[in-house]
C-alpha positions as CSV (number, residue, x, y, z in Angstrom):
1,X,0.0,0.0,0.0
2,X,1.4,3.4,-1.0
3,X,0.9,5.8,1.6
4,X,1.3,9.6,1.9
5,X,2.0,11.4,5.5
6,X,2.8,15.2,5.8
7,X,4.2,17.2,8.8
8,X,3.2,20.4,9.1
9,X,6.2,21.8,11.6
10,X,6.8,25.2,13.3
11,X,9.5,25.6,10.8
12,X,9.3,23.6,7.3
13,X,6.6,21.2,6.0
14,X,7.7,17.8,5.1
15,X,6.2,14.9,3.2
16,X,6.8,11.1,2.9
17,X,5.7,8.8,0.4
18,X,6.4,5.2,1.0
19,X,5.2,1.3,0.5
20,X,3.3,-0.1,3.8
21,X,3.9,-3.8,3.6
22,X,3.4,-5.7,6.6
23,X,4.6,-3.3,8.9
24,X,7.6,-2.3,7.3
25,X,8.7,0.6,5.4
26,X,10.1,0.4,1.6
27,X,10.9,2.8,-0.7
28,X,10.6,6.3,0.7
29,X,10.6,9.4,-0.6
30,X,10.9,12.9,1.3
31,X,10.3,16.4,0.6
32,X,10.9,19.4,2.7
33,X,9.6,22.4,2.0
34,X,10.6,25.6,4.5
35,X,7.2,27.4,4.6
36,X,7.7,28.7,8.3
37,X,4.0,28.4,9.8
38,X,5.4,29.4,13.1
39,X,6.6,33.0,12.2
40,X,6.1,35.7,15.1
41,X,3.3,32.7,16.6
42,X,4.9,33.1,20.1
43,X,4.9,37.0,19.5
44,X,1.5,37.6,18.1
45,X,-0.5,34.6,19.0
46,X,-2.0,34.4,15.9
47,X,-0.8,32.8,11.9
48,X,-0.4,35.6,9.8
49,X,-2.5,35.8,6.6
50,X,0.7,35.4,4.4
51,X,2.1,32.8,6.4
52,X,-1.5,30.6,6.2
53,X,-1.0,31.3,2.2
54,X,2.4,29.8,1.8
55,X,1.3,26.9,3.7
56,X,-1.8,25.6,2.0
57,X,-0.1,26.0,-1.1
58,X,2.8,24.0,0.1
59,X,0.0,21.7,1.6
60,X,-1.5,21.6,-2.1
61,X,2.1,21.1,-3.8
62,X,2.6,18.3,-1.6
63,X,-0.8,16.8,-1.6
64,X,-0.3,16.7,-6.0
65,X,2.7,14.9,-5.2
66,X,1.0,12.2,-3.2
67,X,-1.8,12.0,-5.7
68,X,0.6,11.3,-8.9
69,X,2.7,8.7,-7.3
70,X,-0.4,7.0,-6.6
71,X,-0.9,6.8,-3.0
72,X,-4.3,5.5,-1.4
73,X,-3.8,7.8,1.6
74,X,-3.3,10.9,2.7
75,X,-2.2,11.6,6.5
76,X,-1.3,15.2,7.7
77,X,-0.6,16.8,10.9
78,X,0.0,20.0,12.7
79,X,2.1,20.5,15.8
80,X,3.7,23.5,17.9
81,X,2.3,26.4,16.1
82,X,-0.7,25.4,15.2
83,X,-1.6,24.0,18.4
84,X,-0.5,27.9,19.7
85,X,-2.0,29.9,17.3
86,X,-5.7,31.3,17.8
87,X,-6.9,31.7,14.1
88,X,-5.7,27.5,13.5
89,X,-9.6,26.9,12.2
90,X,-9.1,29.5,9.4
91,X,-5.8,27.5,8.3
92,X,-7.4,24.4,9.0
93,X,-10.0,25.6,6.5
94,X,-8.3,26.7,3.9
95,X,-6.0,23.9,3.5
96,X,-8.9,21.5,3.4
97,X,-10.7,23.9,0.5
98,X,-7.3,24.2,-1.7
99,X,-6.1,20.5,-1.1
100,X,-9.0,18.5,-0.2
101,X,-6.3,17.3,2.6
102,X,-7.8,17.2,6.3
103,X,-4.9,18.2,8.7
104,X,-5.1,16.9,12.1
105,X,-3.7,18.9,14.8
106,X,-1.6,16.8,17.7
107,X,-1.0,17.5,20.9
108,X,2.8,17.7,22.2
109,X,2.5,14.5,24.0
110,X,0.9,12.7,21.0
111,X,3.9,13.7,18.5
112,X,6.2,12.8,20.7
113,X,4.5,9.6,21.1
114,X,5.0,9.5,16.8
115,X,8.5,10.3,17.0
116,X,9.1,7.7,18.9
117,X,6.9,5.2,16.9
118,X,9.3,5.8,13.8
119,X,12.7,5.5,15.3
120,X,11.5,2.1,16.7
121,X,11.1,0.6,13.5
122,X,14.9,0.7,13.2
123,X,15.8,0.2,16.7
124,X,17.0,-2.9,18.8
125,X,14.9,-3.6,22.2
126,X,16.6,-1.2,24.6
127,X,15.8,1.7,26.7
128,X,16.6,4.6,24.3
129,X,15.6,8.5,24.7
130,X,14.2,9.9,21.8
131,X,15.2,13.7,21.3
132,X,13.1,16.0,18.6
133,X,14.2,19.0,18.5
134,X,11.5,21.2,16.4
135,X,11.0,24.9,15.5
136,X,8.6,25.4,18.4
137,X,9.1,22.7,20.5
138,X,11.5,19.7,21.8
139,X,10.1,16.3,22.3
140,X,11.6,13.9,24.8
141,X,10.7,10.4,25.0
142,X,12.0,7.5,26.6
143,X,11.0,3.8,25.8
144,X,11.7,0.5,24.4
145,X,10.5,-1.8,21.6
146,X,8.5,-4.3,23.8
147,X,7.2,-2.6,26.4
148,X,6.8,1.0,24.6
149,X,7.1,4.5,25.8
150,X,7.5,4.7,29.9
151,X,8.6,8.3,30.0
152,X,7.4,11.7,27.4
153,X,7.6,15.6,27.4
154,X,6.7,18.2,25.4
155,X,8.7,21.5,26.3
156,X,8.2,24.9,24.6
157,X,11.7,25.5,23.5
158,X,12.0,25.5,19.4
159,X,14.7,26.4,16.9
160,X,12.2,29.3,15.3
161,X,10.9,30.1,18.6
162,X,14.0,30.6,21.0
163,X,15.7,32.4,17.8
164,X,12.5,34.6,17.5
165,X,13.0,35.2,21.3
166,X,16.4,35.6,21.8
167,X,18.7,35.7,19.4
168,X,17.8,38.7,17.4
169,X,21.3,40.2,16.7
170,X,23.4,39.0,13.6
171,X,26.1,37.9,14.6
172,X,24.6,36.5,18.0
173,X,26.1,38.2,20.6
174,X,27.0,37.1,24.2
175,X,24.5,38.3,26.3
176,X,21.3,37.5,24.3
177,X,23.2,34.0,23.9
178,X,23.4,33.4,27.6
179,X,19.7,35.0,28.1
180,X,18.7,31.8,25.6
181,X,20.7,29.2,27.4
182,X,19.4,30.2,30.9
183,X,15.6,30.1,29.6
184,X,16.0,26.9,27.6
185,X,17.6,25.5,31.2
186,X,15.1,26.9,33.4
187,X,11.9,25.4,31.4
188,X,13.8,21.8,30.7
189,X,15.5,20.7,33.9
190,X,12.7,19.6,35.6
191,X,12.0,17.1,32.2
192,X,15.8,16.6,32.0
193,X,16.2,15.4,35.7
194,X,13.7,13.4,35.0
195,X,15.0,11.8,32.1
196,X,18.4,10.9,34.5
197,X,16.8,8.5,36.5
198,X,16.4,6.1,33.3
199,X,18.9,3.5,32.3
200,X,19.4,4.7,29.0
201,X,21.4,2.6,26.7
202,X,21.2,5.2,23.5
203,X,20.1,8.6,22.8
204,X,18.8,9.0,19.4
205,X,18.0,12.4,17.4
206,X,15.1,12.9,14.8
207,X,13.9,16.4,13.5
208,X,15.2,18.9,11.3
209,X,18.6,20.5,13.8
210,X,20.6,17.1,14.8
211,X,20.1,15.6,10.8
212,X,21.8,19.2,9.7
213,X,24.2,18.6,12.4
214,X,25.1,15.7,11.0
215,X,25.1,16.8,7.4
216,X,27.3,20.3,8.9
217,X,29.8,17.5,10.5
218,X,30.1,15.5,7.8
219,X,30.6,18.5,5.5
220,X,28.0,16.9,2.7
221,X,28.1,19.1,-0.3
222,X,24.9,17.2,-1.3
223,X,22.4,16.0,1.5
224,X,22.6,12.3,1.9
225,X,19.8,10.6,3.4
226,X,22.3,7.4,3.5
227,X,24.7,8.9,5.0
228,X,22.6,10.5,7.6
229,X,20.4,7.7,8.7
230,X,22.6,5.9,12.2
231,X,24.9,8.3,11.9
232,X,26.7,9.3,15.2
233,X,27.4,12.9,16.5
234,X,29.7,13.0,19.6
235,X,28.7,15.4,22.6
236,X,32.4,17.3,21.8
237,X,31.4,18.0,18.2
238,X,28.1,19.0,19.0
239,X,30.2,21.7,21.5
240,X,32.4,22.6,18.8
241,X,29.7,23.7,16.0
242,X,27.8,25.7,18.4
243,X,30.7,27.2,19.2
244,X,31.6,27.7,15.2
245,X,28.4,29.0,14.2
246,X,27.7,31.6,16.7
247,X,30.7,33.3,15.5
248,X,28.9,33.4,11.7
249,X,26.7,35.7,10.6
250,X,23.7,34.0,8.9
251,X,25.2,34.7,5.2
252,X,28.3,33.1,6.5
253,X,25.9,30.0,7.8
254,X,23.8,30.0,4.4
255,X,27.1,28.8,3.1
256,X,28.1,25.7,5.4
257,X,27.9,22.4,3.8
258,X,25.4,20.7,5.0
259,X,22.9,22.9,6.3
260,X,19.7,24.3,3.7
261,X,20.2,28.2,3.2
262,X,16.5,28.4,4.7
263,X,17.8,26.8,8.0
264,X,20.8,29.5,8.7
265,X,19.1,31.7,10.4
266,X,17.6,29.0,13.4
267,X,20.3,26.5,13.7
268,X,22.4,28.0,16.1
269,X,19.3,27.8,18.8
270,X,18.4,24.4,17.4
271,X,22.1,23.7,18.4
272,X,22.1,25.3,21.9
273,X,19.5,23.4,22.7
274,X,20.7,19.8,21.8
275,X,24.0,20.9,23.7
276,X,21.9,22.1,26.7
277,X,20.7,18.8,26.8
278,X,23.4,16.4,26.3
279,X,25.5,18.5,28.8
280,X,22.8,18.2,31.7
281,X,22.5,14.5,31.0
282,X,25.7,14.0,30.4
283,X,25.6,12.0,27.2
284,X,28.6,11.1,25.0
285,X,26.9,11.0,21.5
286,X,23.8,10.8,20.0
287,X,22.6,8.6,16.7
288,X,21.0,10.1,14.6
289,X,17.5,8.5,12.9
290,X,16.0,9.7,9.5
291,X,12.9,7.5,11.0
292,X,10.2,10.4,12.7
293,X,6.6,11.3,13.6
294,X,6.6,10.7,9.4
295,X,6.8,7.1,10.0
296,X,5.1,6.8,13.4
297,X,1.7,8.7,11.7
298,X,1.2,6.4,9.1
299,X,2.0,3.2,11.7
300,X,-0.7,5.0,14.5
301,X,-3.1,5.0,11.5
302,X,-2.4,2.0,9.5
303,X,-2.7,-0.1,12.8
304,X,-5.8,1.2,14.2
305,X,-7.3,0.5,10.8
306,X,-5.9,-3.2,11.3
């Protein structure tokens, strides 16, 4: 069965196309598409009227896509900003009028609960900790194959929306960094100190920063899915970029291997806060999974049709 699923983030929209077969993935396809839903959300409370345009017709883009590679179903989802925004029912509207695609909005807990759905399908049975690191919110779970998730948090702190809050000067300079770090601190640490007390065998990293990470570490001309997937970032090398790319200007960053010219601009949050975390929990590396909430949606759906 050939099966659509789009993600409608704070920051980019992304689609997968892929073959269902008996529970197992084959032959996927994704698309990213930076269409920043999430723009001044924390600010104004509210989508802006251009912002709700460039999505639908991303949403309609993608949805064409789906259609012409001949997939039975269409799944899509909304997360941080959406959930925030007041005016969601107009989007939610319009998208369905353009694209004929109903979007379903998630809560925090239930994406994580996808996140950690599609790194499983590639995962051994051990207690891992999931991180998602998204444009307006970080996901942690914690959980194993058999006996599923035991531990999940949604926290407030986002590439888009801590750069939005924060990190307004170009370069970035000290004090507005350190303002960032102590807020992204103060509202994890209760989640993080919780996360300690788990016997965590391997922390895995899905979303949009840690894969640019990767692709920035490895110095990919040319984005690499291959290459990405189970790749391995080490906690000092995590230290090191941040350090490199709050020294950059964003023209500077737009230039990095690795990283999409859209993505310049946030990185550097999306950055602090994986090293925020790894720090305070004092891990050594982190693998990182091309398997997300992409995967888990179409597994939620396709097994509560079963």
């Amino acid at each position: 069965m050939k099966i659509a699923a789009i993600d409608i983030g704070t920051n980019s929209m992304r689609l997968l196309l892929a073959d269902y077969v008996e529970g197992k993935f084959f032959n996927r396809q994704k698309y990213i598409n930076t269409t920043r839903i999430g723009q001044n959300v924390d600010k104004e409370g509210i989508i802006s009227d251009e912002a709700i345009d460039r999505n639908v017709d991303a949403l309609h883009e993608f949805a064409n896509i789906a259609r012409e590679n001949g997939c039975e179903k269409i799944y899509a989802m909304g997360t941080s900003a959406l959930r925030d925004s007041k005016n969601k029912e107009d989007f939610l509207q319009k998208a369905f009028d353009k694209s004929g695609v109903l979007v379903e909005i998630i809560s925090g807990d239930n994406e994580a609960d996808l996140g950690f759905l599609g790194v499983v399908q590639e995962i051994d049975d051990e207690d891992i900790l999931v991180i998602d690191i998204g444009g307006g919110s970080t996901e942690f779970i914690v959980g194993n194959k058999s006996e599923g998730i035991k531990f999940n948090k949604s926290e407030n702190v986002g590439a888009l929306r801590m750069t939005e809050k924060f990190l307004t000067k170009d370069p970035i300079d000290d004090e507005e960094f350190e303002e960032a770090k102590r807020f992204i601190k103060s509202t994890i640490m209760d989640t993080v100190d919780k996360i300690s007390k788990f016997n965590i065998s391997k922390v895995v990293g899905i979303g949009g920063t840690i894969t640019s990470l990767s692709a920035v570490h490895q110095d990919l001309k040319v984005y690499d899915t291959n290459k990405i997937h189970k790749s391995v970032i080490l906690n000092t090398d995590i230290e090191e970029i941040l350090r490199n790319l709050k020294e950059l200007t964003v023209k500077q960053k737009r230039n990095l291997n690795g990283l999409q010219p859209k993505r310049a601009d946030i990185i550097t949050a999306g950055a602090l806060i994986l090293d925020i975390i790894i720090k305070n929990l004092k891990i050594e590396d982190v693998t990182v999974s091309e398997f997300d909430n992409l995967e888990g949606l179409i597994c939620q759906k396709l097994k509560r049709m079963s």
